[in-house]
Biopython code that builds the backbone (N, CA, C, O; Angstrom):
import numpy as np
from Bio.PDB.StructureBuilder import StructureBuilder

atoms = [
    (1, "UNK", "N", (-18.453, -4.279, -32.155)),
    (1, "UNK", "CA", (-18.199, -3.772, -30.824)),
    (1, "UNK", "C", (-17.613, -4.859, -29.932)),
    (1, "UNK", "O", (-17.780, -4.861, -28.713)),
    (2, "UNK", "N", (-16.895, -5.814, -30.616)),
    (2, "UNK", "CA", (-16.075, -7.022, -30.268)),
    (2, "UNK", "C", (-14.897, -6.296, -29.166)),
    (2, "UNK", "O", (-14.840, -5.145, -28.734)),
    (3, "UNK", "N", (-14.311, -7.081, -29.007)),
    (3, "UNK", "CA", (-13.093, -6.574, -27.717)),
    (3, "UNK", "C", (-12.094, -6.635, -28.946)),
    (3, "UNK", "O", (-12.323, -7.401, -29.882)),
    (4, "UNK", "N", (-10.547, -5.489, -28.916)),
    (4, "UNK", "CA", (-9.785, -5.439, -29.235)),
    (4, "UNK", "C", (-9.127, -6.055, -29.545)),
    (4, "UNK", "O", (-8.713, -6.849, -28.700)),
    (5, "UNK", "N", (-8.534, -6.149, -31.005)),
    (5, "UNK", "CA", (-7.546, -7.083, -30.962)),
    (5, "UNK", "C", (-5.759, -6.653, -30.328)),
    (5, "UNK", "O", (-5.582, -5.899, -29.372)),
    (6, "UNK", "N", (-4.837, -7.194, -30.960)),
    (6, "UNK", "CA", (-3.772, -6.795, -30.842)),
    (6, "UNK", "C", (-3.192, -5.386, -31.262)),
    (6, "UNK", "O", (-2.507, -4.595, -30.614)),
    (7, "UNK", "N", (-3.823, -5.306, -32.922)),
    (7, "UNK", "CA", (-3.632, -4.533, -33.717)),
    (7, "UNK", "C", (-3.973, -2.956, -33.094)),
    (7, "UNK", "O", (-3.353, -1.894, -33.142)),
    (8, "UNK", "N", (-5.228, -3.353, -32.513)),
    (8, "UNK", "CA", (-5.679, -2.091, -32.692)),
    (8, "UNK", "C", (-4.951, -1.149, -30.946)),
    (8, "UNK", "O", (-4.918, 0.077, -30.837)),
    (9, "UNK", "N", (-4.565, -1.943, -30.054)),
    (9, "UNK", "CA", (-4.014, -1.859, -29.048)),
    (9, "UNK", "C", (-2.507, -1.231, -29.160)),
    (9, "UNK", "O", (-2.018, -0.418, -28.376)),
    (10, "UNK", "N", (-1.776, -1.897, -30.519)),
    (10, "UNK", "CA", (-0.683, -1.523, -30.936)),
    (10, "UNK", "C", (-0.567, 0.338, -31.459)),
    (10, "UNK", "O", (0.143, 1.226, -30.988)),
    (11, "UNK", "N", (-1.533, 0.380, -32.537)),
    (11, "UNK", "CA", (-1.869, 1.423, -32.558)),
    (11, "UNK", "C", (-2.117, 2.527, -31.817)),
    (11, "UNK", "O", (-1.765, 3.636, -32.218)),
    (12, "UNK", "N", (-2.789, 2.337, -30.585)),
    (12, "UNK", "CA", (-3.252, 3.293, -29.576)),
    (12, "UNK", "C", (-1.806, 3.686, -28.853)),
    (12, "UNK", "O", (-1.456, 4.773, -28.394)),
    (13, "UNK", "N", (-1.204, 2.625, -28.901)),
    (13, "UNK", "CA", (0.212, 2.545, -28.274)),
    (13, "UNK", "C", (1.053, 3.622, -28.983)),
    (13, "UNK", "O", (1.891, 4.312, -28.401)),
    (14, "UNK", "N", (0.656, 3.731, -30.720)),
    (14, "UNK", "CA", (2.088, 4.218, -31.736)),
    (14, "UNK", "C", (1.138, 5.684, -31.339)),
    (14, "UNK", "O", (1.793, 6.726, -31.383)),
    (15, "UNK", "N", (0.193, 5.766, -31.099)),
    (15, "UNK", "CA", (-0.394, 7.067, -31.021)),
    (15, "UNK", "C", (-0.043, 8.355, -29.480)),
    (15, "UNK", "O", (0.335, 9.517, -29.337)),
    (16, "UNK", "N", (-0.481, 7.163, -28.606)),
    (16, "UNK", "CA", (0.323, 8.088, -27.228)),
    (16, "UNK", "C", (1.844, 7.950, -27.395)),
    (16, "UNK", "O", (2.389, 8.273, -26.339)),
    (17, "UNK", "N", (2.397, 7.721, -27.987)),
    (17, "UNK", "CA", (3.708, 7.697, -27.584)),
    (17, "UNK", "C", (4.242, 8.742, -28.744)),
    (17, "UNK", "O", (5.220, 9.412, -28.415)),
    (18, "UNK", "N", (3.748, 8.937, -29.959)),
    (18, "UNK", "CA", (3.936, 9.940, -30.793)),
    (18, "UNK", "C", (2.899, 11.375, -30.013)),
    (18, "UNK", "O", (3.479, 12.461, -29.985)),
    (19, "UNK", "N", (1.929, 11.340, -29.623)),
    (19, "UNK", "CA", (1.864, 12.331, -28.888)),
    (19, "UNK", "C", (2.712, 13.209, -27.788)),
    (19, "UNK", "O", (3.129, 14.367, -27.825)),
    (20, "UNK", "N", (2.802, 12.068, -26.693)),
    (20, "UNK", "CA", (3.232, 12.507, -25.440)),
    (20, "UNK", "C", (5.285, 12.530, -26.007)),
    (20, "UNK", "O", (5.963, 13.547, -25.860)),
    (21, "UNK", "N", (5.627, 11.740, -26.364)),
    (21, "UNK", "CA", (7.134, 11.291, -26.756)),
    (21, "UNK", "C", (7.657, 10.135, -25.501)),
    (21, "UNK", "O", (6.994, 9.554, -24.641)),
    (22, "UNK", "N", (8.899, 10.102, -25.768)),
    (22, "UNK", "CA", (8.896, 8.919, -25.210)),
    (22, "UNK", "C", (9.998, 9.613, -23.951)),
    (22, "UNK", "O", (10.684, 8.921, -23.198)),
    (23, "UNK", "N", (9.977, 10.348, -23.953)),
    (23, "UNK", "CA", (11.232, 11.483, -22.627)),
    (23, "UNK", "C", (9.710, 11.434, -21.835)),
    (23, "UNK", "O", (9.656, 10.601, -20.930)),
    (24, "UNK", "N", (8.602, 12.155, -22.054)),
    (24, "UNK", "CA", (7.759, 12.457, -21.062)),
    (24, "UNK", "C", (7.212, 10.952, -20.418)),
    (24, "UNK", "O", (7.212, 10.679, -19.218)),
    (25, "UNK", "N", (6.863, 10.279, -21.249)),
    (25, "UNK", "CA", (5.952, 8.680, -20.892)),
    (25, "UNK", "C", (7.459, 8.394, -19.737)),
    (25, "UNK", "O", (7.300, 8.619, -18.537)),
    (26, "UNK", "N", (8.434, 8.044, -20.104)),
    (26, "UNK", "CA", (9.954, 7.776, -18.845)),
    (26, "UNK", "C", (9.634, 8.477, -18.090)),
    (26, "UNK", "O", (9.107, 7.796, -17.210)),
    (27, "UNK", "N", (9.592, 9.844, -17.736)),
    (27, "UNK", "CA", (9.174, 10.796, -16.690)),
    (27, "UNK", "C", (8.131, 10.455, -15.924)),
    (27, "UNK", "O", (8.103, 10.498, -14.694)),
    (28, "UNK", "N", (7.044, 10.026, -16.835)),
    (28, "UNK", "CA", (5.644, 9.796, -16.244)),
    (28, "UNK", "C", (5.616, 8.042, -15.376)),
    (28, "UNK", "O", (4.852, 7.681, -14.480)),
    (29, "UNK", "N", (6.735, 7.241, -16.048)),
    (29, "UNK", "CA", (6.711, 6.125, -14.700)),
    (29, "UNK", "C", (7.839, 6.525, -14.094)),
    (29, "UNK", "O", (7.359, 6.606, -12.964)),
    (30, "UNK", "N", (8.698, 6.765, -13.987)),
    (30, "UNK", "CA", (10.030, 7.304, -13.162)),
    (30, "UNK", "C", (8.995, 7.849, -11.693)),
    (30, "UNK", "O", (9.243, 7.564, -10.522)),
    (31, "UNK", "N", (7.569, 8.868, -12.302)),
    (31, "UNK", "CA", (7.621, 9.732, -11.004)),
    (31, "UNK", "C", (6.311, 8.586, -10.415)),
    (31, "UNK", "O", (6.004, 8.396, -9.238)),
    (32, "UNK", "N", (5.824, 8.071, -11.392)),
    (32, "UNK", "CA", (4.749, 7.345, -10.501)),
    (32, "UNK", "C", (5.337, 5.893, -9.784)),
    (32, "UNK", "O", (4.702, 5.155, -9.031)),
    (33, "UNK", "N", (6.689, 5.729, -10.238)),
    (33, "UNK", "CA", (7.370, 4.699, -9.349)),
    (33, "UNK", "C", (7.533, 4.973, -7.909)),
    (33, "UNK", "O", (7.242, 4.300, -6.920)),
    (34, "UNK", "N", (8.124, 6.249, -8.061)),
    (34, "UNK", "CA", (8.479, 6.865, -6.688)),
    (34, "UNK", "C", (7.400, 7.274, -5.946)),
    (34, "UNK", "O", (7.619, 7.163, -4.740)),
    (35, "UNK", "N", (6.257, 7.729, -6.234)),
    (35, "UNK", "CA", (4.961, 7.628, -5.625)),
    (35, "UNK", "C", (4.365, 6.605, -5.059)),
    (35, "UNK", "O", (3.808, 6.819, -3.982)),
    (36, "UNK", "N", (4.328, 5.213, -5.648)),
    (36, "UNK", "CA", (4.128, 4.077, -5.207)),
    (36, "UNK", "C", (5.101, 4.189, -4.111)),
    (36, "UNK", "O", (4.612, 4.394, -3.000)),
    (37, "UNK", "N", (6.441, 4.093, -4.202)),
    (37, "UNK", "CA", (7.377, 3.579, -3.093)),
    (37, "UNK", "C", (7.241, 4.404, -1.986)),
    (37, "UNK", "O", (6.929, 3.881, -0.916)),
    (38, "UNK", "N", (7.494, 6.097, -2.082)),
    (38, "UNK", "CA", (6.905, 6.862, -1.148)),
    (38, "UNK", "C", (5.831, 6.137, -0.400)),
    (38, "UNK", "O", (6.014, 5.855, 0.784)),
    (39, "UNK", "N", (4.658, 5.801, -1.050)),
    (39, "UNK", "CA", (2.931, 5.777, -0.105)),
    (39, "UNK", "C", (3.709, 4.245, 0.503)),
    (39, "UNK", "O", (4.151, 4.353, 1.646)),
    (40, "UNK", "N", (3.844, 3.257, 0.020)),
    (40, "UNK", "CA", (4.327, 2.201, 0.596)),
    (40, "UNK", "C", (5.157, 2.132, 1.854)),
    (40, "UNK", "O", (5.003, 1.309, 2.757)),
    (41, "UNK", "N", (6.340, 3.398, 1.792)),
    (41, "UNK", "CA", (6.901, 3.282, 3.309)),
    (41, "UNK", "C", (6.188, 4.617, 4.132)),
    (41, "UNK", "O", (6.364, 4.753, 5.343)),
    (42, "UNK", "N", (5.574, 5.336, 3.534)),
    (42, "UNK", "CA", (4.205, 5.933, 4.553)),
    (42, "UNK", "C", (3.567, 5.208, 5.548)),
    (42, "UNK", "O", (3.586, 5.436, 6.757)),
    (43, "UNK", "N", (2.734, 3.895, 4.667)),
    (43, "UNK", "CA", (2.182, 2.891, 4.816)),
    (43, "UNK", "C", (3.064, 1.883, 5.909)),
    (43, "UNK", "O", (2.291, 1.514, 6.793)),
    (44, "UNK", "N", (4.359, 1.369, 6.093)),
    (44, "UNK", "CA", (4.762, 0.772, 6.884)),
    (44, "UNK", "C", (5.332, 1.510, 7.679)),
    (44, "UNK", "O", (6.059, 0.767, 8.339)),
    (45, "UNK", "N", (5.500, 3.017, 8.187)),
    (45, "UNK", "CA", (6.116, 3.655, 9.294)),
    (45, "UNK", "C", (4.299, 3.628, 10.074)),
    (45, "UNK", "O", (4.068, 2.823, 10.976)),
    (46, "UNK", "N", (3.417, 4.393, 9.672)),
    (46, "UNK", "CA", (2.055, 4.421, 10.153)),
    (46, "UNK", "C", (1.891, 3.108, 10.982)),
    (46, "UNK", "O", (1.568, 2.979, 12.164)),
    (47, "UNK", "N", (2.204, 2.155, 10.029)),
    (47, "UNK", "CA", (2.066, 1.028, 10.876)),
    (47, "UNK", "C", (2.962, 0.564, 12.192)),
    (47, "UNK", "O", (2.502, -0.057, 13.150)),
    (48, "UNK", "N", (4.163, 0.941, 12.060)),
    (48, "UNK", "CA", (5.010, 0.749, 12.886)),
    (48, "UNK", "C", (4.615, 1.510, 14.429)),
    (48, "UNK", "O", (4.589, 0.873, 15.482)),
    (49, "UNK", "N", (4.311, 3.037, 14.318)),
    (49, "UNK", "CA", (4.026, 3.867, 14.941)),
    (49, "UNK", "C", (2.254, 3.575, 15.867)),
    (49, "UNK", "O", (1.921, 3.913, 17.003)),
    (50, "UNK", "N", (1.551, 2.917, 14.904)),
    (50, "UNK", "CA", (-0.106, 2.429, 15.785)),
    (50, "UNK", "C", (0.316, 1.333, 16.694)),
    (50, "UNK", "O", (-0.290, 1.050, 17.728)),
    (51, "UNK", "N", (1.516, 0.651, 16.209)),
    (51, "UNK", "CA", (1.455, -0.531, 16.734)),
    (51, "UNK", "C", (1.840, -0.357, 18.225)),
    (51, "UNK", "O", (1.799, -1.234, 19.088)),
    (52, "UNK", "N", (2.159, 0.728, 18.347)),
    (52, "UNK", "CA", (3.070, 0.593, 19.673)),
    (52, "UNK", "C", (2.544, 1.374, 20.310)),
    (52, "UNK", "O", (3.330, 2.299, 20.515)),
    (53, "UNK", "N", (0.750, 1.685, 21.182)),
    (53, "UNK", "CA", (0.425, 2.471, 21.897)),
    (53, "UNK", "C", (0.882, 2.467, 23.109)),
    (53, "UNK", "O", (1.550, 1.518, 23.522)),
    (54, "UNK", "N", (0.512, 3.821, 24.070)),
    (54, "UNK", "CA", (1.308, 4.194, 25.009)),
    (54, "UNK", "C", (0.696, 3.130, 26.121)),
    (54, "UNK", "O", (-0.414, 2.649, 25.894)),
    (55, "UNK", "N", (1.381, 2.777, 27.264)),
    (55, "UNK", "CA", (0.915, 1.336, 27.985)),
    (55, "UNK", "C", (1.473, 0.460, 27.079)),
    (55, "UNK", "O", (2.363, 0.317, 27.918)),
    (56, "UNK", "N", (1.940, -0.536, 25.841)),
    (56, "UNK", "CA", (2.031, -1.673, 26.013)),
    (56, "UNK", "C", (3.091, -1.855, 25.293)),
    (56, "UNK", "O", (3.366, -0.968, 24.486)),
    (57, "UNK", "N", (4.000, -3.086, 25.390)),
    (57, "UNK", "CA", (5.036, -3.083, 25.095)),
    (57, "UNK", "C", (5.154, -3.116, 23.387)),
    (57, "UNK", "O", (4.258, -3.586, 22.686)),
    (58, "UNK", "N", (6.280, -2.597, 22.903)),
    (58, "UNK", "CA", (6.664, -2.761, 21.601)),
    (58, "UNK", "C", (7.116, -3.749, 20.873)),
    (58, "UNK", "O", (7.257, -3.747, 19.650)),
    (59, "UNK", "N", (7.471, -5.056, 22.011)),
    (59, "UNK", "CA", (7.987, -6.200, 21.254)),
    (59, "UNK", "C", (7.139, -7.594, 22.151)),
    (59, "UNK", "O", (6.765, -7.509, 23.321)),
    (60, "UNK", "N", (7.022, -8.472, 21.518)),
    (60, "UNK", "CA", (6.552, -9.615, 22.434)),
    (60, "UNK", "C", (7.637, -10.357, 23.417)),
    (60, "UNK", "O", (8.620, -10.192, 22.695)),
    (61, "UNK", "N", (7.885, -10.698, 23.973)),
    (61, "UNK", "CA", (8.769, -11.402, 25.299)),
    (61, "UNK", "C", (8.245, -13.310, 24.492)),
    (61, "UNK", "O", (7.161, -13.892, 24.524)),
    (62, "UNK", "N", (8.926, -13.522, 24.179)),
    (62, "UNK", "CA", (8.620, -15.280, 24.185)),
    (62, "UNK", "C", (9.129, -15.719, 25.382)),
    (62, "UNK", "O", (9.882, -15.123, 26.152)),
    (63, "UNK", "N", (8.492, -17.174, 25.499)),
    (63, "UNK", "CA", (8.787, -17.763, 26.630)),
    (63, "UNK", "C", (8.462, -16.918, 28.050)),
    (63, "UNK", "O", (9.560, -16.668, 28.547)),
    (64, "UNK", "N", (7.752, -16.563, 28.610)),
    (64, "UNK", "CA", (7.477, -15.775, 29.091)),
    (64, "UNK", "C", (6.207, -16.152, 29.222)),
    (64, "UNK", "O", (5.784, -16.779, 28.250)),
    (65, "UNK", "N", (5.243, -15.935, 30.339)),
    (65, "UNK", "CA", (3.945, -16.069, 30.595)),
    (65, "UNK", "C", (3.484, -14.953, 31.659)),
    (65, "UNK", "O", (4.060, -14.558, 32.673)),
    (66, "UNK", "N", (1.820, -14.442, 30.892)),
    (66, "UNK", "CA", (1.976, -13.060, 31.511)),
    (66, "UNK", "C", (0.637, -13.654, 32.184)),
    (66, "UNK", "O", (-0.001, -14.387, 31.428)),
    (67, "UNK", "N", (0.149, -13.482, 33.357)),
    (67, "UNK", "CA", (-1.196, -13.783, 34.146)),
    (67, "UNK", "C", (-1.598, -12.387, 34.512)),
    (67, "UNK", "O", (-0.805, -11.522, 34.881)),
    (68, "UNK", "N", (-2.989, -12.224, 34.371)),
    (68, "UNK", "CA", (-3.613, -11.336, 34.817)),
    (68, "UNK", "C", (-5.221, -11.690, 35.027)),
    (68, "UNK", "O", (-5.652, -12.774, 34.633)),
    (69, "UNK", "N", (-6.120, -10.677, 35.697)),
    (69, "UNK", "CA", (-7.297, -10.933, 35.711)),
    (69, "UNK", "C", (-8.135, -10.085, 35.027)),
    (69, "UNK", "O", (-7.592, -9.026, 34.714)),
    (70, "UNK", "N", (-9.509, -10.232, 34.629)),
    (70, "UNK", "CA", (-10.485, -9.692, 34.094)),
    (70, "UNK", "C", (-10.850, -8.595, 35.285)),
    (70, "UNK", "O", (-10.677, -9.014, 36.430)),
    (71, "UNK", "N", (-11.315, -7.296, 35.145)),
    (71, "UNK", "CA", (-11.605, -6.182, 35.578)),
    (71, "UNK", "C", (-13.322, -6.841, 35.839)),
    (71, "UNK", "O", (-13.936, -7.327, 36.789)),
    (72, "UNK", "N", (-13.605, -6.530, 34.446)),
    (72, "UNK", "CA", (-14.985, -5.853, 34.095)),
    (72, "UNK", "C", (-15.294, -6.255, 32.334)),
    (72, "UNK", "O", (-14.819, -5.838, 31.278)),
    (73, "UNK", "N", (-16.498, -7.429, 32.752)),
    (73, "UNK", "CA", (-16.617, -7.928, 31.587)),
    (73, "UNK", "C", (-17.858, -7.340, 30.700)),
    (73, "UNK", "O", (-18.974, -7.275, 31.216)),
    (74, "UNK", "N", (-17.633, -6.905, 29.322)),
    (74, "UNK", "CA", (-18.926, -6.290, 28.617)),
    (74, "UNK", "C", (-19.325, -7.266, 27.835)),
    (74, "UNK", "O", (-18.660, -8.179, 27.345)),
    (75, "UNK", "N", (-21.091, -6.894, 27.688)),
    (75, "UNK", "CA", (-21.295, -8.000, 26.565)),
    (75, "UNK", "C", (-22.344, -6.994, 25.551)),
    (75, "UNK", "O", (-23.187, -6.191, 25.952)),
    (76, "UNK", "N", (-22.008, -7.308, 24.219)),
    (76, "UNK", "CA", (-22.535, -6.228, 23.494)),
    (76, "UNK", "C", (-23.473, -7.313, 22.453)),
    (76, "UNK", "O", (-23.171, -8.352, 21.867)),
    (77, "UNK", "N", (-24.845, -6.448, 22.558)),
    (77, "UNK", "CA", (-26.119, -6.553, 22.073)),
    (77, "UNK", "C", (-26.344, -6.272, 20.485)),
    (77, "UNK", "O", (-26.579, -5.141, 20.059)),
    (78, "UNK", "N", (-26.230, -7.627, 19.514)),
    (78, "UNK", "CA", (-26.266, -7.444, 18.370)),
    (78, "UNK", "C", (-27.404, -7.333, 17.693)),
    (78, "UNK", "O", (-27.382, -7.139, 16.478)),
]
sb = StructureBuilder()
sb.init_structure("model")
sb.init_model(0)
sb.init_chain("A")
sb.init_seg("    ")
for serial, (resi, resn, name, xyz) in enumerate(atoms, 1):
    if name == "N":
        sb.init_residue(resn, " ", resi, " ")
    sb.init_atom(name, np.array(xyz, "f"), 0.0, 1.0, " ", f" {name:<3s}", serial, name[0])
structure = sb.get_structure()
């Protein structure tokens, strides 16, 4: 009940691929490529879109110095 060698890894390999063929296994990363890439620019529009709530600006100003004062200070009880 040792860990696998090469051999037997190879095998499992000649086995799904004589099952499934090798048109479907291409199909099967072709579509899970595009799934990854899809969720990925999901993932960076979401982000784009939180970043920019209503009130504050969308880009930083360098050079620039912004002064303001404290309202109302909370202090929370851990």
């Amino acid at each position: 009940m040792g860990s696998f060698s090469i051999w037997h890894w190879l095998i499992v390999l000649l086995v799904v691929v004589l099952v499934f063929g090798t048109k479907k296994l291409g199909n099967l990363g072709k579509d899970m490529g595009s799934a990854i890439k899809g969720f990925k620019e999901g993932m960076k529009t979401d982000d784009d879109k939180s970043g920019s709530a209503p009130g504050t600006p969308s880009q930083q100003i360098s050079g620039q110095t912004i002064e303001g004062e404290v309202k109302s200070k909370t202090e929370s009880k851990v």
